[in-house]
Structures are given as structure tokens and as C-alpha cells.
C-alpha positions in Angstrom: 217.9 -46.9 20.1 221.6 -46.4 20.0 221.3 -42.4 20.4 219.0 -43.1 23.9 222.1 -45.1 24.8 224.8 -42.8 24.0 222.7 -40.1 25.5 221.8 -41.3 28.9 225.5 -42.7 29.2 227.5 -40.0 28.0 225.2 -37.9 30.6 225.4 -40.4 33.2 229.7 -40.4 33.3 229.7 -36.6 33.0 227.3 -36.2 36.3 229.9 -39.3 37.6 233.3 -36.4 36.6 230.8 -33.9 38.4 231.3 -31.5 35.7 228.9 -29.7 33.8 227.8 -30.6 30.2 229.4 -26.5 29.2 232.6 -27.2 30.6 232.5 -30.7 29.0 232.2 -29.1 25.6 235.1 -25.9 26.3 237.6 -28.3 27.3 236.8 -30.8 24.1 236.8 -27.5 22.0 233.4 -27.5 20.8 230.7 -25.1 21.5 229.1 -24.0 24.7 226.2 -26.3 23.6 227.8 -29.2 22.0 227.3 -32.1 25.0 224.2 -30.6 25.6 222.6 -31.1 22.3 224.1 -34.9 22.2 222.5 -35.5 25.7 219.5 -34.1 24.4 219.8 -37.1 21.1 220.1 -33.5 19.2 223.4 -34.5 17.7 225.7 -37.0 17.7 229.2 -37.0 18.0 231.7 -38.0 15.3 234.0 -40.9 15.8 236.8 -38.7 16.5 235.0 -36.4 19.1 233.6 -39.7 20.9 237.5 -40.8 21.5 238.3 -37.7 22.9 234.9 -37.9 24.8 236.6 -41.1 26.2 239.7 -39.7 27.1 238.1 -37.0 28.5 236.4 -39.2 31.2 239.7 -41.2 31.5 237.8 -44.5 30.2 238.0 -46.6 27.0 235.3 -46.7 24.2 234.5 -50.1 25.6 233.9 -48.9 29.2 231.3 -46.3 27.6 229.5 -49.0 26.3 229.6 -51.7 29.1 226.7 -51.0 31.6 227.9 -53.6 33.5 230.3 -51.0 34.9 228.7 -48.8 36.7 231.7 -45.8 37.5 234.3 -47.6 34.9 236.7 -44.5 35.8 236.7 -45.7 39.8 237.3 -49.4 38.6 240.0 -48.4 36.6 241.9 -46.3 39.5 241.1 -49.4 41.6 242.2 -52.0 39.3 245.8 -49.7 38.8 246.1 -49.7 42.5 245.4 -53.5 43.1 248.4 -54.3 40.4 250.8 -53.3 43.0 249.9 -55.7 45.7 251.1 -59.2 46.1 249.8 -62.7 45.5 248.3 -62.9 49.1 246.7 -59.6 49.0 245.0 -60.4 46.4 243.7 -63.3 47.3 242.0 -61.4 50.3 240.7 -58.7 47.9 239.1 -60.9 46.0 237.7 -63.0 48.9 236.1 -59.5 50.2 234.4 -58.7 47.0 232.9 -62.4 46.7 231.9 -61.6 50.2 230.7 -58.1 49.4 228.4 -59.3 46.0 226.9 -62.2 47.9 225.8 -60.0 50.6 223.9 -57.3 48.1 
């Protein structure tokens, strides 16, 4: 169950970096093959590889695992950006994304 999961969500936030799963596994200094054969539920990754996994996609180990996000690196430039406006901007951001979810 869990290796579906990591599998379909460690591909899912590559695709999101738009970079392949080859130059995923150079630049964490693995093999050629190494994402591919975790995507594949051929291998998983230890502990210390799935941290730099995370910081590899700029998100946290709990952003890889909360679905509920569904591009955890855009909310995370978003939410860095919105901590540099003031009390009444914020009060309209958040009034447009009410708007904006009960208009889905």
C-alpha cells in the first residue's frame, strides 16, 4: 500500500519540477535508474535518500505525504510571498480564495 503511495507521489511532484526521473537520480547522486526503479515500487528509498528527495523538490516530508496539497512547492512560494503583505491584504486574499473554493 504504502510503496503505491510513495510511487505515484514521488512521480507525481517530479512531473510537477518538470524534470525527468534520470536527472532526478544524477543530481541526488544515485544511479541513472534509481527514481525510476522507486516509481516503478522496484525499490524504495532509505530514510536519508527520501529527505534529500524532499529537499530536492523544495518541500517537507509532510508535504510529500499530504494529498490534500496538490503542488505543495507552489503553496509554499505563495504562502512566503503572502507573509510580506499587511493585515488588510490579507484579509482580501483570503476573502478571494473563499470566493474562489465556493465557486469550484
Amino acid at each position: 500500500m504504502y510503496e503505491n503511495y510513495f510511487a505515484e507521489r514521488l512521480s507525481e511532484l517530479r512531473e510537477q519540477k518538470n524534470v525527468s526521473a534520470r536527472e532526478m537520480s544524477l543530481a541526488l547522486g544515485q544511479n541513472e535508474s534509481y527514481i525510476n526503479r522507486i516509481e516503478n515500487k522496484k525499490s524504495f528509498p532509505s530514510m536519508q535518500v527520501f529527505f534529500y528527495i524532499c529537499e530536492y523538490l523544495d518541500i517537507s516530508p509532510k508535504d510529500f505525504f499530504d494529498r490534500t496539497a496538490a503542488d505543495p512547492n507552489k503553496l509554499g512560494e505563495i504562502y512566503e510571498d503572502i507573509k510580506k503583505l499587511n493585515t488588510k491584504q490579507l484579509e482580501n486574499i483570503s476573502a478571494l480564495v473563499k470566493d474562489l473554493i465556493k465557486n469550484r
